[in-house]
N, C-alpha and C positions, 0 to 999 in steps of 0.2 A: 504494500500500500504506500501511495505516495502521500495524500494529505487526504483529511475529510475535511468537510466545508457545512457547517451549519446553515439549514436555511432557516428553520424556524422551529418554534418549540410550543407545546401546551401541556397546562396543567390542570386536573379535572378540580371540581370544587371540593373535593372532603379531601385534598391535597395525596390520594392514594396513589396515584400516576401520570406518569411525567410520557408524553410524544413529543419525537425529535424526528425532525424530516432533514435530511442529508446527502448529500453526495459525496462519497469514497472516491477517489483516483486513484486506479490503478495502472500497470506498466501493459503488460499482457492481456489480453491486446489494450493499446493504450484509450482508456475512454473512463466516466462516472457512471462508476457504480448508484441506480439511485433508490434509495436505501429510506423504510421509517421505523422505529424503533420504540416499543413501549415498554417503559420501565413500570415495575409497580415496586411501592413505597412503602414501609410499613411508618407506625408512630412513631419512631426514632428520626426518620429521613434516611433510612437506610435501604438500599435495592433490594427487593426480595424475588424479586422475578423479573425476567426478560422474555419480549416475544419481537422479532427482527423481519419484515417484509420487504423482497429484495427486489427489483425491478432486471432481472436477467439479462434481457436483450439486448442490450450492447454490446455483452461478452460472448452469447452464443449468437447472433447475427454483427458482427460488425460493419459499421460503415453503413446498418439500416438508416440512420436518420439523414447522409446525405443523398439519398436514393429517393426520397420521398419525396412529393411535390406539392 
């Protein structure tokens, strides 16, 4: 991984989980990975769970997005 890039974040109201929408860079094949990511929270502020949806297609089609019209 080269960088990941925050785009934006949210938090529910009884503060129990955190959404983070993101784009990962990586090398092979060069393109962003684009990525969201839910954390749950317990009363500490501590992570207690992860669940990670991954947007593939760059990696197994590359060069789709300059193809399109």
């Amino acid at each position: 991984m080269h960088k990941a890039e925050v785009l934006d974040t949210f938090v529910n109201r009884n503060l129990s989980a955190v959404t983070v929408e993101f784009h990962c860079q990586i090398f092979d094949p060069p393109c962003a990975l684009r990525i969201l990511g839910r954390l749950s929270v317990n009363a500490d502020g501590e992570i207690i769970g992860a669940e990670n949806f991954v947007d593939p297609r760059d990696v197994t089609d590359p060069g789709r997005r300059g193809s399109q019209s």
